[in-house]
C-alpha positions as CSV (number, residue, x, y, z in Angstrom):
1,X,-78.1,78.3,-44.3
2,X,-75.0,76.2,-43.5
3,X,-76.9,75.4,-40.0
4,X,-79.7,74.8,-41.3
5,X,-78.4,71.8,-43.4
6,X,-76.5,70.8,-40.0
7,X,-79.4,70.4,-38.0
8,X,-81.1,68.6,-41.0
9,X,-78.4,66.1,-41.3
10,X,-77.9,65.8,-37.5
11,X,-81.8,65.4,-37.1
12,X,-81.4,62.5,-40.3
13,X,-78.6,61.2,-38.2
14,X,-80.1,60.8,-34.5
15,X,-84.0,59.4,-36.2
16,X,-82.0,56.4,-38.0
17,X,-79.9,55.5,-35.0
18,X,-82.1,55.8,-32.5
19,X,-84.9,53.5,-35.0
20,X,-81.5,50.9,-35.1
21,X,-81.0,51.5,-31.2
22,X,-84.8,50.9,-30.5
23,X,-84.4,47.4,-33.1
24,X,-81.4,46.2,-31.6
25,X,-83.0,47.1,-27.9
26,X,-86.2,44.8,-29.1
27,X,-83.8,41.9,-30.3
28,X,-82.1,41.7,-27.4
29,X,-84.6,41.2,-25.3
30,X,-86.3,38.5,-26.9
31,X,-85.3,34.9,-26.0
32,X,-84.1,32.9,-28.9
33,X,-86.9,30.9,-29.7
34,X,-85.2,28.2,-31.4
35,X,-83.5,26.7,-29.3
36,X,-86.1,27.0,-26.6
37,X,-88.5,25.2,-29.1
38,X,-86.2,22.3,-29.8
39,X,-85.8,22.0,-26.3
40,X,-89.6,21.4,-25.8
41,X,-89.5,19.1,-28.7
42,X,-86.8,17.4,-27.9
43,X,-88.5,16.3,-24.6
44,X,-91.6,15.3,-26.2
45,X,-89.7,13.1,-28.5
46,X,-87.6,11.5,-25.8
47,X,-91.0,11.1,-23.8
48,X,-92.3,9.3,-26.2
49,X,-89.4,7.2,-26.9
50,X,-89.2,6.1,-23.1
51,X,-92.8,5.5,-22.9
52,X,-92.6,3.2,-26.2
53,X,-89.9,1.2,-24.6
54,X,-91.5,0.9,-21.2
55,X,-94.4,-0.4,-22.9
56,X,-92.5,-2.5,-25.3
57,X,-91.4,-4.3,-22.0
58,X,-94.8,-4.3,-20.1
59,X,-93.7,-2.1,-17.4
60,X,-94.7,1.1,-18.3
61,X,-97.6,0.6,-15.3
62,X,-94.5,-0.1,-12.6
63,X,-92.3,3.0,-13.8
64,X,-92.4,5.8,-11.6
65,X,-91.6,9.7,-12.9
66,X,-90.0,12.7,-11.6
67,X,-90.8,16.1,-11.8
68,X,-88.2,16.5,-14.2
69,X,-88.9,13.4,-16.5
70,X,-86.6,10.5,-15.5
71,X,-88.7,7.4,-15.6
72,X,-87.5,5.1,-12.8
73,X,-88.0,1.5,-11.8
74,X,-86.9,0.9,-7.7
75,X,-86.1,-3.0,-7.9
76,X,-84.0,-3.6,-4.5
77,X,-85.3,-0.6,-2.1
78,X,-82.5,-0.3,-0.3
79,X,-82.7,-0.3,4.0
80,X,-80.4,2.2,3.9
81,X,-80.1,5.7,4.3
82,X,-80.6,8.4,1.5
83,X,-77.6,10.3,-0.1
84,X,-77.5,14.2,0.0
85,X,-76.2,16.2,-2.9
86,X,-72.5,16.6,-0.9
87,X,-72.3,12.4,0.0
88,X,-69.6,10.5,-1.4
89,X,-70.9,6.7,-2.6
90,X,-69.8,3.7,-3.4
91,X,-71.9,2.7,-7.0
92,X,-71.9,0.0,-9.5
93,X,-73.4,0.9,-12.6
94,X,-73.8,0.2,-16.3
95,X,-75.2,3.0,-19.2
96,X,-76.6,1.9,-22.0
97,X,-79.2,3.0,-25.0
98,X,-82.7,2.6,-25.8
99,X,-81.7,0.0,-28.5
100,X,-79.3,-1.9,-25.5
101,X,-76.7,-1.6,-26.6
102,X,-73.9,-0.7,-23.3
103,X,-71.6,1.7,-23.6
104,X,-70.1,1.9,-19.8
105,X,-69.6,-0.3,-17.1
106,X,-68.2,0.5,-13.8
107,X,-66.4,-2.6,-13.9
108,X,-64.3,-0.6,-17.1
109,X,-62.8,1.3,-14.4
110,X,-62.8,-1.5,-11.6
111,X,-62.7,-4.6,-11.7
112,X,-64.7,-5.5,-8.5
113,X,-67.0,-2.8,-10.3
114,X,-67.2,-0.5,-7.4
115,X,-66.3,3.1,-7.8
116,X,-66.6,6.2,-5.4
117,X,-67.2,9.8,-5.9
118,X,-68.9,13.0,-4.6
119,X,-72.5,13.9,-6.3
120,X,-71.5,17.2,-6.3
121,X,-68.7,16.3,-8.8
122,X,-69.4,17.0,-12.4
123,X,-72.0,14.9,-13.5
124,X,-74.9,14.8,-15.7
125,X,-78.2,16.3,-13.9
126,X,-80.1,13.0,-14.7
127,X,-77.7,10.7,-13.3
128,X,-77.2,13.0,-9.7
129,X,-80.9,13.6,-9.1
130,X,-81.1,9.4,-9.6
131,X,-78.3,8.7,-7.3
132,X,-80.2,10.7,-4.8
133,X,-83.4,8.7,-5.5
134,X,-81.7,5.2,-4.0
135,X,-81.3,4.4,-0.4
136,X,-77.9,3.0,0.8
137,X,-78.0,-0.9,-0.2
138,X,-80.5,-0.1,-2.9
139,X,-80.8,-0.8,-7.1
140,X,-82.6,1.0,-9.6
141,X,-83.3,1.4,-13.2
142,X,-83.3,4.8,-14.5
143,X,-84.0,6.5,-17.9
144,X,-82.6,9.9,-18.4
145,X,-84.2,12.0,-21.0
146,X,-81.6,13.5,-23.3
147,X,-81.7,17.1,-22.0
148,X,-80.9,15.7,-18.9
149,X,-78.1,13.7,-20.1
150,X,-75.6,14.6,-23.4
151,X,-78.4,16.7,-24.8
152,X,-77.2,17.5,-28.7
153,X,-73.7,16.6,-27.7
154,X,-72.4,13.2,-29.2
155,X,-69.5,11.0,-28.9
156,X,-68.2,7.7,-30.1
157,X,-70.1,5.6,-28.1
158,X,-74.0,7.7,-28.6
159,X,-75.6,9.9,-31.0
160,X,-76.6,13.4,-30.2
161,X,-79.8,13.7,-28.4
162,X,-79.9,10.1,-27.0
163,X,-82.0,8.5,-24.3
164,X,-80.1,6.7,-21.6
165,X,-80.8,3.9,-19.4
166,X,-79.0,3.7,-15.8
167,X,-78.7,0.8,-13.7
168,X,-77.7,1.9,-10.3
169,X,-76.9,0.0,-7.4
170,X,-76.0,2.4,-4.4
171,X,-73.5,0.1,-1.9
172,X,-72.3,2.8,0.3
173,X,-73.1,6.4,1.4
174,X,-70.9,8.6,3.6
């Protein structure tokens, strides 16, 4: 009798973990769908946005778009050479918003405005692959949707989720 109520309560045992073993088995394998989703939506909305002020300023025609949705305008081509992801350049620049308003300059950190470093460096994704879209001697416009930027991150100087707009001028490569 005594193992018959053993194997009962070891049989009671095993059925509910292995149901919580197969749950937890299923749960882990899905992808969180959330953040995937607001990812996708995100981009749409940041599409939309770029598109909107493109148009706003009659040049949504002359933009040009990656694969990976930076919408770029080449206005000096540049007769240069193009960088590779391990060049150092030499860049002027200035970041702002959608709405204008600039929150870095290059000339903040020099004041002839020119300032070196290697693409390979930590930098956001939209701002390398642009780099790499300029020829030596040549200036762009770039805006960098907000996953490839800051994404939800925020600081003083832009909200969470924001647009940015890059002028590049690429005066050296090596």
């Amino acid at each position: 009798m005594k193992k018959l109520i053993v194997l009962i309560c070891l049989s009671a045992f095993l059925l509910t973990n292995c149901d919580n073993l197969q749950n937890s088995n299923q749960s882990n394998k899905q992808t969180p769908p959330t953040n995937l989703n607001e990812q996708k939506t995100q981009a749409i909305i940041d599409k939309e946005k770029i598109e909107e002020y493109l148009d706003g300023r009659f040049i949504l025609d002359k933009a040009q778009q990656t694969s990976s949705g930076i919408y770029y305008l080449i206005e000096i081509e540049g007769t240069g050479i193009h960088p590779s992801e391990e060049s150092t350049v030499d860049i002027k620049f200035q970041t702002s918003l959608l709405d204008g308003t600039t929150f870095e300059d290059s000339k903040d950190f020099k004041e002839d405005g020119i300032v070196s470093f290697g693409i390979s460096e930590q930098f956001i994704t939209g701002w390398k692959e642009a780099i790499l879209l300029l020829k030596e001697g040549g200036k762009g416009t770039f805006i960098i949707p907000s996953g490839l930027a800051y994404g939800k991150r925020s600081s003083n100087k832009f909200p969470a989720n924001s647009v940015l707009i890059y002028n590049i001028e690429l005066i050296d490569v090596r």
